[in-house]
C-alpha positions in Angstrom: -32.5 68.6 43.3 -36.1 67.3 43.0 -37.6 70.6 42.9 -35.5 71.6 39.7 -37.5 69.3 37.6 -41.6 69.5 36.9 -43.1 66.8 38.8 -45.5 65.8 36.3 -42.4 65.4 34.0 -40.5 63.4 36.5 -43.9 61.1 36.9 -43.6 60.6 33.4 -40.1 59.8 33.5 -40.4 56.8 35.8 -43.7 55.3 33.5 -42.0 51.5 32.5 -42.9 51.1 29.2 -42.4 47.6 27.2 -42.0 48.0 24.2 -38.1 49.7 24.6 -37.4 46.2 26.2 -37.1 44.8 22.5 -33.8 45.5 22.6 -33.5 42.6 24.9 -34.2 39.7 22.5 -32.2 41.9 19.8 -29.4 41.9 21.9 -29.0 38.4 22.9 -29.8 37.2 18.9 -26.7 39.8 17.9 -24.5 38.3 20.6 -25.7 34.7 19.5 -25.1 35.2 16.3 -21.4 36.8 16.4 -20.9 33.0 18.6 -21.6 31.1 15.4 -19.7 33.5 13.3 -17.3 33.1 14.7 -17.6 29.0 15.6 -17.4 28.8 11.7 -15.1 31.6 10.3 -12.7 30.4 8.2 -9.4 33.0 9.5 -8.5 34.1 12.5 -9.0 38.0 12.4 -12.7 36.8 12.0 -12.8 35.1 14.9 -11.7 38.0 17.1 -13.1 40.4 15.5 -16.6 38.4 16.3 -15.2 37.7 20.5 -14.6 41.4 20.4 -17.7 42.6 19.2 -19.5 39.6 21.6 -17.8 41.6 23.8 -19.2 44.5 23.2 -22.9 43.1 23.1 -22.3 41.5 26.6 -21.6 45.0 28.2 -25.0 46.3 26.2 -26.2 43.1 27.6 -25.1 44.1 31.2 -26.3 47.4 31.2 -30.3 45.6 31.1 -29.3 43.3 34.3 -28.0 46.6 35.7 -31.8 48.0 36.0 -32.9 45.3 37.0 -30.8 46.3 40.8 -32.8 48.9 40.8 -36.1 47.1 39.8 -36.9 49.1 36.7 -36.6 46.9 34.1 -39.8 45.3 34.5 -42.7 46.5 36.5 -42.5 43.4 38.1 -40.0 42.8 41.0 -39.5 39.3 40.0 -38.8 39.5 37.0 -36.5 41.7 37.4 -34.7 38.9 40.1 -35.0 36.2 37.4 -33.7 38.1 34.4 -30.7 39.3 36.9 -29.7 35.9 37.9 -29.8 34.8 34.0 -27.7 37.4 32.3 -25.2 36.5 35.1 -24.4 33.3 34.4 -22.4 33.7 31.3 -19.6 35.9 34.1 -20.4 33.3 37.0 -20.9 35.9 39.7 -23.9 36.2 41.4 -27.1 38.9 40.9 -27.7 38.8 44.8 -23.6 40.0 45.4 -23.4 42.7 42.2 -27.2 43.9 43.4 -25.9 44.3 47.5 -22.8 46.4 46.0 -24.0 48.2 43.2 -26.9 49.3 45.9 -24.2 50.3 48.5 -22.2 51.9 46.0 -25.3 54.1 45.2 -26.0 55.0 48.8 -22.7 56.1 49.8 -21.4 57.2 46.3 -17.4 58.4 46.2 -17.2 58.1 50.1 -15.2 56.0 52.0 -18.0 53.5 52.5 -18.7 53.8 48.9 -17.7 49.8 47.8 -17.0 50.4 44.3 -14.4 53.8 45.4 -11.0 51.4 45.1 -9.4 54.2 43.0 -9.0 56.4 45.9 -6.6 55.3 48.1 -2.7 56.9 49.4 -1.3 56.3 46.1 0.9 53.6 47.6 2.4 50.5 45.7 -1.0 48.5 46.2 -3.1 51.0 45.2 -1.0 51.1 41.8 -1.2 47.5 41.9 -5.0 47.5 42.4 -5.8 50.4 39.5 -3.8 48.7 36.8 -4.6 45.5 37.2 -8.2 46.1 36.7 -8.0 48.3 33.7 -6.0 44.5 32.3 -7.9 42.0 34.3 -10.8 44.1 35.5 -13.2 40.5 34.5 -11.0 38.3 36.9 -10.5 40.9 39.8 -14.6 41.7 39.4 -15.3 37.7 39.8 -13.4 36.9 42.8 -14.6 40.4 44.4 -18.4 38.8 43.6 -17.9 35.8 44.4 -15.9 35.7 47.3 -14.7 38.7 49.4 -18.1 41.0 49.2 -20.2 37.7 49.5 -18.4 37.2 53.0 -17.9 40.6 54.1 -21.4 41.7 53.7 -23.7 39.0 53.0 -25.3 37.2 55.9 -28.5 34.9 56.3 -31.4 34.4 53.3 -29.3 37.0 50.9 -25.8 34.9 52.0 -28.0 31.4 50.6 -29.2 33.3 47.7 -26.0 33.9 46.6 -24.1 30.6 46.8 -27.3 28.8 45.7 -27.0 31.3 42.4 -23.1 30.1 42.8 -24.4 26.6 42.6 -26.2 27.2 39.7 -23.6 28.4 37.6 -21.2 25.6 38.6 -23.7 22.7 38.1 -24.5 24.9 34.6 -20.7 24.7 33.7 -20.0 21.6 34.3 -23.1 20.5 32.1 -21.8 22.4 29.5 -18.1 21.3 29.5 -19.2 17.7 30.1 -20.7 17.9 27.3 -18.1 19.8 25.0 -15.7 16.9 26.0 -17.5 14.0 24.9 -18.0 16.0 21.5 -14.4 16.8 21.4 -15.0 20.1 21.2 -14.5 21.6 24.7 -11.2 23.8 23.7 -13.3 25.6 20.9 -16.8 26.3 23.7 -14.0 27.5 26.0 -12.4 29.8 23.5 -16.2 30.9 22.5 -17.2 31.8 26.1 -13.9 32.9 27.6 -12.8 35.8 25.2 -15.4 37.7 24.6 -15.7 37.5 28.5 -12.1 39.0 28.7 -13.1 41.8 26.0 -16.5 42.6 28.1 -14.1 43.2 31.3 -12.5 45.9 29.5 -14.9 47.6 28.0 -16.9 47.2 31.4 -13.3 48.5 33.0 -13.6 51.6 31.1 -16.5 52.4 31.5 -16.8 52.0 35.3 -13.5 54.2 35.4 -15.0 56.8 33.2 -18.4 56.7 35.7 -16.3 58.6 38.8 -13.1 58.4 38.6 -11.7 62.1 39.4 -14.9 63.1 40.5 -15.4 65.5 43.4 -14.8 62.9 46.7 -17.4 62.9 49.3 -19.3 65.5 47.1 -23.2 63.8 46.4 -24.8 61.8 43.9 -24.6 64.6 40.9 -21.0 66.2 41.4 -19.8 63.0 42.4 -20.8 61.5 39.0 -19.9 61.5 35.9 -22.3 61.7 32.3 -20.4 60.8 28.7 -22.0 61.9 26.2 -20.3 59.5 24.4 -21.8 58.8 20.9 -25.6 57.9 19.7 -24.0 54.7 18.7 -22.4 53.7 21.8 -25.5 55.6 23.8 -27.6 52.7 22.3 -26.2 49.8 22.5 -25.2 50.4 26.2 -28.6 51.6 26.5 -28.0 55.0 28.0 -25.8 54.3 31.0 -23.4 56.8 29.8 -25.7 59.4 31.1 -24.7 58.6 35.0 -25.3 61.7 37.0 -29.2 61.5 36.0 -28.8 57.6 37.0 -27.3 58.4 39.9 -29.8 61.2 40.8 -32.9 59.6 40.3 -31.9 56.0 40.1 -35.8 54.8 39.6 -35.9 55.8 35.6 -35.5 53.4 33.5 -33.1 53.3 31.0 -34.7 54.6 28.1 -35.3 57.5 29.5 -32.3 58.8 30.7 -31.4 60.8 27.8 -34.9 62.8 28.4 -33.7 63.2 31.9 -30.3 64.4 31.5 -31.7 67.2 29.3 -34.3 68.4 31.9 -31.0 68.0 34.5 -28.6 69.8 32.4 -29.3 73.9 33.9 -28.7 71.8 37.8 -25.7 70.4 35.7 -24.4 73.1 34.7 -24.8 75.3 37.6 -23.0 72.9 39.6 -20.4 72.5 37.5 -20.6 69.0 37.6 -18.7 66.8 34.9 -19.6 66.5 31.4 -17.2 64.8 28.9 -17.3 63.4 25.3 -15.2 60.2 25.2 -15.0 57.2 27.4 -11.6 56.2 26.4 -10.5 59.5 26.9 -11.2 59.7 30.4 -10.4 55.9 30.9 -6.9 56.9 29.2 -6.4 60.3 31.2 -6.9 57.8 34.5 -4.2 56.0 33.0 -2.1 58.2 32.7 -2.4 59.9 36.1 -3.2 56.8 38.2 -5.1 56.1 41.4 -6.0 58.7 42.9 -5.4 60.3 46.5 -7.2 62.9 48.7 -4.7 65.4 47.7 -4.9 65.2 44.0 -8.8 64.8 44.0 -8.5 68.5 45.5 -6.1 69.7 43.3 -7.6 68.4 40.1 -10.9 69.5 40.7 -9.2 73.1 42.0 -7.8 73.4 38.7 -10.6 72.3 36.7 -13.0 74.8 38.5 -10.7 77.4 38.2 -10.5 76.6 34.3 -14.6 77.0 34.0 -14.7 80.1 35.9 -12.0 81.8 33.8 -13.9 83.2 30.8 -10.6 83.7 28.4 -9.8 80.0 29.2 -9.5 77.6 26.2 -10.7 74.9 28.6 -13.8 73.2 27.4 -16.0 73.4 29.8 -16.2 70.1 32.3 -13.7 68.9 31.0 -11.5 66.1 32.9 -8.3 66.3 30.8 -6.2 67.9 33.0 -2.4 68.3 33.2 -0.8 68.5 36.8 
């Protein structure tokens, strides 16, 4: 795979440049100003429509603290550390634990040691269970997963103290904030302000994690095993390009801005490998839906049929597409 792009165009690729980073400030001034929007509205549908679109802002928000795993944010490994452990402490889980997995999950993508692969499973009651649960509650189920279960599973010595002292943090943070919200009298209405929107970002942030692999080749690499969404230029920008995932997942080192650049330069290897392509996260997240965890067995079988599909020229089938009927 790294022979099918220049190297003097992949060097160029992984050049950090600053002035993209804007979009930070940008971001967190949008999402700060939805929160007093909303603190003053005078109905209702404008106070959800403003946790919604907070939201929204926090998975744009998210998709910043997810370079910084990968140190590519900044050129600067510490700053990408410190910027981590910030944007985490409006979702209380720790950088160190979501940095350990997300790392993991790149080395051993769609395998059975791949952390993040809890859609594949036997298709048993639990794994039902598990699926649907998260595309409702993905925000709760992703907490106690950071907080507690990875944290002990995997973490041990100066990254184990890292974590619980960023676990600390946000509890000593909280509990600042909420003491404070009750001598004001106004500690139901900060609650309501930080609690849904955080509800709305674990859907959208369920959705798109979904869309990212779900009934992708098993056990197949970092590019077939991934999916890109082309999305729209909307959504493309504020989630600042993560919707191109099979370039992310190839050459995890560029930085976000330029993965659009990158998945143009990929798109012959793409192609040839028929790897998968589609237009619409919530029409993946709802095919997922509608066909449920997946197994062994169906992983074969879906991507037999899709394959099939490509190769047949009279087919209708759009090419790498995922909407499949079985």
């Amino acid at each position: 795979m790294e022979n099918s792009i220049d190297k003097a165009e992949l060097r160029a690729l992984y050049q950090h440049r600053w002035q993209p980073n804007l979009k930070i400030p940008l971001f967190y001034g949008i999402w700060i100003v939805l929160g007093i929007i909303a603190w003053y509205a005078p109905h209702w549908s404008i106070v959800w429509l403003c946790y919604l679109a907070m939201g929204y802002m926090q998975m744009g928000i998210v998709t910043f603290m997810h370079d910084c795993t990968h140190s590519v944010l900044f050129k600067t490994k510490w700053k990408n550390w410190v910027f981590g452990v910030f944007t985490m402490i409006p979702l209380v889980i720790s950088f160190t634990a979501f940095k350990e997995d997300h790392l993991l999950h790149h080395r051993f993508n769609r395998s059975n040691k791949d952390p993040d692969a809890f859609t594949m499973g036997k298709r048993g009651i639990g794994d039902y269970i598990l699926f649907y649960a998260y595309a409702v509650i993905g925000v709760l189920l992703t907490a106690v997963q950071f907080v507690i279960i990875f944290p002990i599973q995997k973490l041990r010595g100066v990254k184990a103290l890292i974590h619980w002292s960023e676990i600390a943090l946000h509890t000593v943070i909280t509990v600042i904030i909420f003491e404070w919200a009750n001598r004001q009298g106004i500690a139901a209405e900060v609650f309501a302000l930080w609690f849904w929107p955080l509800i709305f970002f674990g859907f959208f942030n369920s959705v798109r994690f979904v869309a990212e692999h779900y009934g992708t080749p098993w056990n197949a690499g970092q590019l077939t095993g991934t999916r890109t969404i082309i999305s729209n230029p909307m959504n493309s920008w504020f989630w600042n390009n993560i919707n191109y995932h099979i370039g992310h997942h190839v050459y995890p080192a560029v930085p976000w801005y330029n993965l659009q650049r990158l998945h143009v330069l990929m798109l012959p290897e793409i192609n040839r490998q028929n790897a998968l392509i589609d237009k619409s996260y919530f029409g993946v997240f709802f095919d997922a839906m509608i066909h449920g965890p997946e197994s062994l067995r169906q992983n074969i079988m879906r991507n037999e049929k899709r394959n099939a599909k490509t190769a047949d020229p009279v087919s209708p089938t759009i090419s790498n597409s995922t909407f499949l009927n079985n």
